[in-house]
N, C-alpha and C positions, 0 to 999 in steps of 0.2 A: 504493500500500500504506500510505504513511503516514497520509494523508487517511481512510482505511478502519479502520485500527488507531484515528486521532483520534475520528472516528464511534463506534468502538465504547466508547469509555473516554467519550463523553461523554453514552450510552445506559445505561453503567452508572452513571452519577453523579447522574443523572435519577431512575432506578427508586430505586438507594439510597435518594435523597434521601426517594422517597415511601414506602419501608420503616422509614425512622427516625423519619418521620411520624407512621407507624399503629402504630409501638411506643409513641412517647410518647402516643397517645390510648388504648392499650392501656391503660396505667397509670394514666390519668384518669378510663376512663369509667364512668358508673354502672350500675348492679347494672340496675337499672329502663330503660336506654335498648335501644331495640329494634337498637343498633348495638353487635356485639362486635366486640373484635379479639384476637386468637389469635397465637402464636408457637411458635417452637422454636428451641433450639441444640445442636447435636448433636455431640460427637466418635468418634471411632472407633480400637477396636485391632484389629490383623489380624495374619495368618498365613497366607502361602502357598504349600504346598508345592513349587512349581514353578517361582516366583522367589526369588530372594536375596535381591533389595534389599525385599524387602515381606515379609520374616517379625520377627513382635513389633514393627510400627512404629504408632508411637501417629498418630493424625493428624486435623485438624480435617475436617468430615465437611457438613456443612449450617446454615445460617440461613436459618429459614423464618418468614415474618409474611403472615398473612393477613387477611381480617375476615368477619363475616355481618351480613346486617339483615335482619331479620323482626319485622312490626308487626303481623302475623294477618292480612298481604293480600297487602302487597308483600315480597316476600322477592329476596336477593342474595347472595350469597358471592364469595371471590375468594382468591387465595391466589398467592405469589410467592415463588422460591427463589432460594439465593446459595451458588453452589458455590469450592470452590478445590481443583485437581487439583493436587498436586505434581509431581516429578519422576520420582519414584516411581511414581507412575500413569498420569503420561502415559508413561513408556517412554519419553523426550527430555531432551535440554537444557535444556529448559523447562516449567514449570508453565503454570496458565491458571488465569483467573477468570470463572465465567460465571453468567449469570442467566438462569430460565425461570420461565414462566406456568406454573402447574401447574392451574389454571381462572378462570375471569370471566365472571360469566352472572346474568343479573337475570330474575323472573318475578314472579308471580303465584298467589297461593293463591284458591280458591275454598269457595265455601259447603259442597261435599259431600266437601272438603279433597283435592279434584286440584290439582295445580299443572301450571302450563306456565313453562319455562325457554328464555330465551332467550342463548347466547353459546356460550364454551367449558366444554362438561358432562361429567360422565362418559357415557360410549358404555353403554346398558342392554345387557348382556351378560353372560351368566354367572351364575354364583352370586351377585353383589354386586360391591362395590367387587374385595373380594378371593377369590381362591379359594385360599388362603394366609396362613400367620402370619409367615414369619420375613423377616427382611430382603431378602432376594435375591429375595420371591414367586415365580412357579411357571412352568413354560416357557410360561404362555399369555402372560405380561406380554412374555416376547421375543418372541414373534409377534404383536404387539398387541390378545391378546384379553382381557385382564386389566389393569385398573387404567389403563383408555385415556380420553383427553378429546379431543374435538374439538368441532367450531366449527359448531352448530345452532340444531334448533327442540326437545324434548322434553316432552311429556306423559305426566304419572303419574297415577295413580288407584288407589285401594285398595275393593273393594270385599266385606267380612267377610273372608273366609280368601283371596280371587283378588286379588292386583296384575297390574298393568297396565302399560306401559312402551314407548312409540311415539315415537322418535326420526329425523330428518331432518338430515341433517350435509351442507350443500353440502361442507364444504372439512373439512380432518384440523385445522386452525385454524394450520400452519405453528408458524413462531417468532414467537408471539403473546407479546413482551415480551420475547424471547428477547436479549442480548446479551453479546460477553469482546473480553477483551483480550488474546486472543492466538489465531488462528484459523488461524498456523502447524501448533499441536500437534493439532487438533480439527479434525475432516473437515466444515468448510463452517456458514453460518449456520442451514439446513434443522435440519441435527442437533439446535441447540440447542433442547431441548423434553422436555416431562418424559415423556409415552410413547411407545411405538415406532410408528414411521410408514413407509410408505414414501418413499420420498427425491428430491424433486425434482428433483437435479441432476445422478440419475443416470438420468433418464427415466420416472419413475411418479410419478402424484399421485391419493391418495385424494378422491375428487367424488361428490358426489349420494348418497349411503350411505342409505339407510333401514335402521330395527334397530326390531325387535320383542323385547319380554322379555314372558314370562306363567309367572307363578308361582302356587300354591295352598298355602297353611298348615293344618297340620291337627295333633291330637295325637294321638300313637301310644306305647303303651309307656309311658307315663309322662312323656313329653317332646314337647315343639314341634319340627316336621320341614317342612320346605318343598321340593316336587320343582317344575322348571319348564323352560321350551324357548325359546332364544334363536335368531332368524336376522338371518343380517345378508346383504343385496347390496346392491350401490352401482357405481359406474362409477370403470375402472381406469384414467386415463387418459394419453396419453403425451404429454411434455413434448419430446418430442425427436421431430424427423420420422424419424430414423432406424427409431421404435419402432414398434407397430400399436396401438393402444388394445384394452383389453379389458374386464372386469368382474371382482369380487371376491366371491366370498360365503362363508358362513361358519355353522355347524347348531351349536346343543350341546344338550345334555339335560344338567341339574345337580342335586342333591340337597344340601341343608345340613340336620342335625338336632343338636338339645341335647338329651342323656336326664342331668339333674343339672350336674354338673361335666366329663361326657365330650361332645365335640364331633367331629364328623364333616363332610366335604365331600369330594362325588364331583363329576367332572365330565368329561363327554368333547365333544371338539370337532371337526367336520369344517371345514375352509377350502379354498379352493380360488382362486388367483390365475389366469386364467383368460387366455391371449393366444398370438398367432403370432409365432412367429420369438425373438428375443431378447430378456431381461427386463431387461435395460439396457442402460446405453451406458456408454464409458470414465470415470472418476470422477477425483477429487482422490486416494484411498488404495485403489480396484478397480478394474480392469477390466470389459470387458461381460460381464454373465451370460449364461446362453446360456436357453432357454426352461424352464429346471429352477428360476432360479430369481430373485429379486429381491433390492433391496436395501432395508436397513429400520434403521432410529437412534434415536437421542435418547441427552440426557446431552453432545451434543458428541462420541458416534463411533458408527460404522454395522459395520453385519453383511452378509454375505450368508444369506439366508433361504429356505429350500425352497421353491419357490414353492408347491405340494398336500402337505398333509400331515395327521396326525390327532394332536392332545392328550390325554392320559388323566391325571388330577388324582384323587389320595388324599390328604386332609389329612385327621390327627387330635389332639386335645387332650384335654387335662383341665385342669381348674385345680383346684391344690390350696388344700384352707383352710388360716385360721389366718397369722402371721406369724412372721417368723425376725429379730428385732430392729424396727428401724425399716422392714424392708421387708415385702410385703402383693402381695394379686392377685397370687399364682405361678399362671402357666402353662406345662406342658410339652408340645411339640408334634412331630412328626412330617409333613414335608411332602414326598409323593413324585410327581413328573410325568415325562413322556415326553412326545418328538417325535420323533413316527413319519413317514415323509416317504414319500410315492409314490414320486419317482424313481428309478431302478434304480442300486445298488451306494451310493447315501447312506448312511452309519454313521445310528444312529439316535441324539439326544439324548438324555440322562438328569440326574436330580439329586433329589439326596436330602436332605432339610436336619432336624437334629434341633435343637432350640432348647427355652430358657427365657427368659420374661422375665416382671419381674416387676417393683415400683414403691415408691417414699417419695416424700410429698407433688407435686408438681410433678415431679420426677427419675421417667424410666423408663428399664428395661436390656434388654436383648436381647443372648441368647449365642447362638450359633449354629456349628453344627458341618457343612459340608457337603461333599457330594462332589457332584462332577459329572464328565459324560463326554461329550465333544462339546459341550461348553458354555461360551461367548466367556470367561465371567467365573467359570468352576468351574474352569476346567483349561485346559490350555497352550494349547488352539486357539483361538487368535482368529480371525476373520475369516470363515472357513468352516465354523466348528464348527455352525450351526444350517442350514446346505444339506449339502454334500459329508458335510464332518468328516473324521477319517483313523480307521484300524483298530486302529493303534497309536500308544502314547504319549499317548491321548488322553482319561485321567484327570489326575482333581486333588483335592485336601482345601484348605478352605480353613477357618479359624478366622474369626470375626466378633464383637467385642463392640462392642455399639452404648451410646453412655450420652449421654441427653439430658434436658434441661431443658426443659417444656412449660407456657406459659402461657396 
């Protein structure tokens, strides 16, 4: 254990080091070089109904430094995060510090401006990056269908109003950079990583994925509207002899439109985790699932997860004009999703998030007001709130103001 803890204090000292690197070239580089580098510092106030120790607690929240380079051919991006959980949040004796890849991928742009990306990318799926404004994004991101990166081949193309988007992902890309110093409080090395996956060490590994996006842009009504159809299958495979291997797949239909200042996105999703007999084996912080359902992480802690279920996504905004002192870009938004699960007597997931955020110079804010029900991180059920869940007791309100400095 000690030799493991050493390893990991000397993985984070490494990455650090290359983070405080690419801040000081931050601040060096020129306007004109086709290499930027980017950051953020983030803190956080909260409120939640449902614990004691975390109502009106102010607390350091993220360090993020990332970079891109694009010369008109070769293009690159990459981005790296630095968390620290207190006591507060881990629910322990102890805090933990930990670092995750949140992507690393180098391609290629071409003459009729397709590109192909190779490394850790985002997974084409869905509406976009997001299908969500507010900080907590929408139950697809718990199920990993929103705001996911893994470890492939990608081709995009644009061609008038039709995109394109052909993806190949041997591997979900693990804990690609991932390391902490304390692996006591946080369920296993696997966990650490910025989107939800399923979890190796409880017997499933995301392999072989192919993912198709096709989108059409057109204007209607006076505004830009784009509807389009994602699927995803891939191979589900078992890490453990005890399991059986299966397959994964995954259907949406999405709509995103601007008509002025009001903004709209729908989105529904079928998935399906697909195998015989049990969807785990015994774990570090669960037990074996049974064929209802799996298990799935990142951030450094895991969930149990329906294994079939369906997502239904209503986000809406506006942004108002005009400024209210030194602040600008106000948006108000409403973000509401559901997970709807196959299995028989499963509670069904909810969450409903109302927020503003709005911006001065570098500085951006995020308030956020939400509730959830059967949801790990809305309300008191951890662990089983996105498979089982229970009947009762199993709302929450939580407060959220995000305030960060972006360079």
């Amino acid at each position: 254990m000690k030799s493991l803890k050493r390893s990991s204090s000397a993985s984070l000292m490494v990455v650090a080091t290359c983070l405080s690197l690419s801040a000081s070239g931050a601040l060096a580089q020129a306007a004109d070089s086709p290499l930027k580098f980017d950051g953020a510092v983030r803190i956080r106030a909260e409120h939640l109904s449902w614990n004691p120790d975390r109502k009106g607690t102010l607390e350091f929240d993220t360090i993020r430094l990332g970079y891109t380079y694009d010369d008109g051919r070769f293009i690159s991006s990459g981005r790296e995060r630095y968390y620290h959980y207190s006591t507060r949040q881990t629910g322990a004796d102890e805090g933990a510090s930990l670092l995750m890849n949140e992507y690393l991928w180098a391609g290629l742009r071409f003459s009729d401006k397709s590109e192909v990306h190779i490394g850790q990318d985002l997974v084409p799926f869905g509406t976009g990056r997001y299908a969500s404004h507010n900080f907590f994004e929408s139950m697809a991101y718990y199920a990993g269908y929103e705001d996911t990166f893994a470890l492939g081949v990608k081709y995009t193309r644009k061609d008038g109003g039709l995109s394109t988007a052909l993806g190949f992902f041997p591997s979900d890309g693990g804990h690609l950079l991932g390391a902490t110093d304390n692996t006591s409080v946080l369920d296993g090395y696997d966990s650490l990583r910025f989107s939800n996956h399923l979890m190796k060490p409880y017997g499933r590994e995301e392999r072989n994925t192919f993912v198709g996006r096709v989108a059409y842009e057109f204007e209607i009504g006076g505004g830009k509207s784009e509807i389009g159809v994602s699927a995803l299958n891939g191979q589900l495979a078992a890490t453990d002899s005890a399991l059986s291997k299966g397959r994964r797949n995954a259907q949406a239909i999405h709509y995103t439109g601007e008509f002025g200042n009001f903004g709209v996105k729908l989105e529904t999703i079928r998935y399906r985790n697909n195998f015989s007999g049990n969807g785990s084996v015994n774990g570090n912080w669960w037990t074996a699932c049974n064929n209802d359902c799996v298990i799935i992480g990142s951030y450094g802690f895991t969930n149990r997860l329906a294994a079939k279920g369906n997502i239904d996504i209503v986000s809406l905004s506006y942004k108002i004009p005009g400024s209210i002192g030194p602040f600008s870009n106000f948006r108000v938004y409403n973000d509401w999703s559901q997970l709807r699960k196959s299995a028989s007597g499963f509670q069904r997931s909810t969450q409903n998030v109302t927020g503003v955020e709005f911006g001065s110079g570098g500085w951006w804010i995020m308030l956020d007001f939400a509730y959830g029900k059967n949801q790990p991180y809305l309300s008191p059920v951890f662990g089983e709130a996105l498979a089982a869940g229970r009947s009762s007791d199993a709302s929450g309100r939580r407060f959220n103001a995000s305030i960060g400095y972006y360079f």
